[in-house]
C-alpha positions as CSV (number, residue, x, y, z in Angstrom):
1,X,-185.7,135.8,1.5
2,X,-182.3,136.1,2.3
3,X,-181.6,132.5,0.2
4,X,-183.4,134.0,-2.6
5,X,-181.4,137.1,-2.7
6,X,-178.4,134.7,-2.4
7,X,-179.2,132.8,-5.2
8,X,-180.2,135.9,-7.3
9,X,-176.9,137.7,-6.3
10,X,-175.0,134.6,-7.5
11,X,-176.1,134.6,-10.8
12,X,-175.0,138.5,-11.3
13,X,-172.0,138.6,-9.2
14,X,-169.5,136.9,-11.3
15,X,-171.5,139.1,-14.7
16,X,-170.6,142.0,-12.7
17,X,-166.9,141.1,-11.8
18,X,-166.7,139.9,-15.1
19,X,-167.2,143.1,-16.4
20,X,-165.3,145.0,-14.1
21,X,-162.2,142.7,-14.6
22,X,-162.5,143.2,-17.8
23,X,-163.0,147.1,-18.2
24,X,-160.6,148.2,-15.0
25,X,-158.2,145.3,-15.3
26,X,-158.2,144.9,-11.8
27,X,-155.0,143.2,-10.3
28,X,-156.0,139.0,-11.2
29,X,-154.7,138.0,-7.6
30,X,-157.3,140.6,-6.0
31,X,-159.8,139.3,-8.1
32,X,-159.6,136.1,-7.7
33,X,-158.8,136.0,-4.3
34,X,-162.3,137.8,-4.0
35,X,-164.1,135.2,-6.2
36,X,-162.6,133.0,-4.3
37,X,-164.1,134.5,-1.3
38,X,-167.6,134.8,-2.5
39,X,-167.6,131.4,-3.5
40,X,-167.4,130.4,-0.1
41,X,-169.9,132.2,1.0
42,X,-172.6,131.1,-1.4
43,X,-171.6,127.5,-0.3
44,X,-172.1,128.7,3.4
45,X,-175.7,130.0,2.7
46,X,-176.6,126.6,0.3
């Protein structure tokens, strides 16, 4: 369940921040820092 929702989350996630980034023009080094944690996570939950 919680893999699942893992893998589903991944696949909207960086849509989501995508779109966010590019609407709000959020600070790049915030952003990215977040990818950056995100990213680790998924690869923690693989």
């Amino acid at each position: 369940m919680l893999v699942q929702l893992v893998h589903t989350s991944s696949i909207f996630i960086p849509i989501v921040l995508a779109t966010i980034i590019y609407k709000e023009k959020i600070n790049f080094k915030k952003v990215s820092a977040l990818i950056l944690f995100l990213l680790v996570i998924y690869l923690i939950n693989l």
